[in-house]
C-alpha positions in Angstrom: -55.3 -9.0 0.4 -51.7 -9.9 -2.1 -48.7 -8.9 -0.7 -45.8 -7.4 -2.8 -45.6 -8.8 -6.3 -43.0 -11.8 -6.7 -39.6 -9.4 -7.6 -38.5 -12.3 -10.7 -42.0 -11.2 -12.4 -41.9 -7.6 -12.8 -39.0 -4.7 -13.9 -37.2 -2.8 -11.7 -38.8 0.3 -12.6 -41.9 -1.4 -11.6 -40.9 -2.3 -8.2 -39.7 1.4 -7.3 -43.3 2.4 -9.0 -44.7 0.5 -6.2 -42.3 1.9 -3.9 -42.7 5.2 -4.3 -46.8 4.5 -4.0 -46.3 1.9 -1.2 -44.6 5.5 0.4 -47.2 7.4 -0.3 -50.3 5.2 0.9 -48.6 5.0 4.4 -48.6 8.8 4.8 -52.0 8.8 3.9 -53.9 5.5 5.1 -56.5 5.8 7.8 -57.2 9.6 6.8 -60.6 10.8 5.2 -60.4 11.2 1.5 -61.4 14.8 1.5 -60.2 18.7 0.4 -58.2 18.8 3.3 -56.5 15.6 1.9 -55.8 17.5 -1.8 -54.3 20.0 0.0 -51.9 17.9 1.7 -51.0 15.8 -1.5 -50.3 18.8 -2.9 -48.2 20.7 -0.5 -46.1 17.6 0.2 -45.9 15.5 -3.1 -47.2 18.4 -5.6 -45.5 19.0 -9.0 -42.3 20.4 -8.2 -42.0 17.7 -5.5 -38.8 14.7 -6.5 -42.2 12.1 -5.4 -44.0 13.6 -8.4 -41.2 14.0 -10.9 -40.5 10.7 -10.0 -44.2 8.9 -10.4 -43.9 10.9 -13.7 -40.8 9.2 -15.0 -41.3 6.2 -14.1 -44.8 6.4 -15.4 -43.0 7.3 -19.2 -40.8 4.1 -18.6 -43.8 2.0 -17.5 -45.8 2.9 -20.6 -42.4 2.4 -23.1 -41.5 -0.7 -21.2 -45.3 -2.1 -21.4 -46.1 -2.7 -17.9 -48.9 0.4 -17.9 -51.5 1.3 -20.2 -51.3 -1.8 -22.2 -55.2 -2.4 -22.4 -56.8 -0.3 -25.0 -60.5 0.3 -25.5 -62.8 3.5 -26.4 -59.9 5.5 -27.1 -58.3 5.2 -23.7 -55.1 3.2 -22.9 -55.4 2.0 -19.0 -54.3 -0.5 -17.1 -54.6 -1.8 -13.1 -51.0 -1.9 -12.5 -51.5 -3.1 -8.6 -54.6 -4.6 -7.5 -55.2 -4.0 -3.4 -52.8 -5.0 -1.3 -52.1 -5.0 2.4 -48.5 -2.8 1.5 -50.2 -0.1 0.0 -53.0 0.0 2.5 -55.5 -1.5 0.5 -55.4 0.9 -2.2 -55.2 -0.2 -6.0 -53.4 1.6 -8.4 -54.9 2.2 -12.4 -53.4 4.8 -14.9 -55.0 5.8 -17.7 -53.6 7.6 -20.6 -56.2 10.2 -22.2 -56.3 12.5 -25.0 -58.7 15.1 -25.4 -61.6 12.5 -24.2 -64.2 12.0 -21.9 -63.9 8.6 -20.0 -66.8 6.3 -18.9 -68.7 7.7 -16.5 -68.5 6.2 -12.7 -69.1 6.2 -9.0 -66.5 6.3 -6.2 -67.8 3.9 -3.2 -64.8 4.5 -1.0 -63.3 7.8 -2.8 -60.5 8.2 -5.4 -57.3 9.4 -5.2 -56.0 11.1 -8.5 -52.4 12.3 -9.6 -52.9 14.1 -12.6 -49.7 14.2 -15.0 -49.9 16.1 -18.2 -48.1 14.7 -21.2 -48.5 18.1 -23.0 -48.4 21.1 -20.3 -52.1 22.9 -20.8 -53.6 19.4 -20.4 -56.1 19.5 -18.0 -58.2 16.2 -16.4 -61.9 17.5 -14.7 -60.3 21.4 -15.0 -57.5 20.3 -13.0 -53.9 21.6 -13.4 -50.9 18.8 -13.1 -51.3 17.5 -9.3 -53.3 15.8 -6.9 -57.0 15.7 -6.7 -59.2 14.1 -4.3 -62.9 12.7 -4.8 -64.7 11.5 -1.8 -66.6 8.9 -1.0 -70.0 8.9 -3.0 -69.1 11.3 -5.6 -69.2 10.6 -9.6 -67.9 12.1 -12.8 -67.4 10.9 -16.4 -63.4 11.7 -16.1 -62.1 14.0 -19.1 -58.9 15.5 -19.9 -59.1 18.3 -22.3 -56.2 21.0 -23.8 -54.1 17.7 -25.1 -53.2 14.9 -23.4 -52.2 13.5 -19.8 -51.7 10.4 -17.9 -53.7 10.1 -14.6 -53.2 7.4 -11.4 -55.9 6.5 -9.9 -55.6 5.2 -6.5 -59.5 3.3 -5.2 -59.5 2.3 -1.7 -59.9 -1.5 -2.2 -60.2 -1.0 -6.0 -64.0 0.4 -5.2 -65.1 1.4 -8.6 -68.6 1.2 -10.1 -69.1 2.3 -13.7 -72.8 3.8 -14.3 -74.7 6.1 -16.4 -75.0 9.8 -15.9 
């Protein structure tokens, strides 16, 4: 696996994006990606959390400064911002920024990690409320945020996606 990006290459605002993640991936690594898991996330780095509120800003910068959602296609702006690495415990790290859209539909080898962060407050990505949500190994969705719009991290346990039909 890469280890932490060459500091000349990327903002500053990027490198405490990673840090904040890099923080969050050791509480978490080794455990089972699970409903016990969402809980935790969310008791512990939930919305009113300063880890969420911070993810959240520094999200807005990343997207005015250009170094997330800079790929467009289908109506979704996305980017992988951090492939896997060995500092954040093999996880990668996508966000996506959706509108009122259903995204292509896909399988989750290894599980995904999800923050959710709406962009207009009754946004809502698979009926979920501003937060953390956990998918398991093996499970599948076409993910959608409806009520407005919302930007959503993805974490994949060694970037483990596979994109499929429904």
């Amino acid at each position: 696996m890469s280890q932490t990006p060459n500091t000349r290459e990327v903002s500053p605002h990027q490198l405490a994006y990673r840090q904040l993640l890099v923080g969050i991936t050791n509480q978490i690594q080794g455990r089972a990606l699970d409903t016990q898991l969402d809980e935790w996330l969310n008791e512990c780095h939930g919305v009113q959390s300063d880890t969420y509120q911070e993810i959240k800003r520094l999200t807005f910068t990343g997207v005015k400064e250009g170094w997330l959602c800079n790929r467009e296609a289908g109506g979704l702006k996305y980017g992988r911002i951090f492939k896997p690495a060995d500092d954040l415990n093999g996880f990668s790290v996508d966000v996506v920024d959706m509108e009122n859209i259903a995204g292509p539909h896909h399988l989750h080898p290894l599980g995904e990690i999800d923050l959710i962060m709406p962009i207009e407050s009754e946004a809502l990505f698979d009926d979920r409320k501003a937060g953390w949500m956990v998918n398991p190994p093996g499970s599948e969705h076409a993910p959608t945020v409806s009520n407005g719009r919302a930007f959503v991290l993805y974490l994949l346990p060694q970037g483990q996606i596979q994109f499929t039909q429904p």
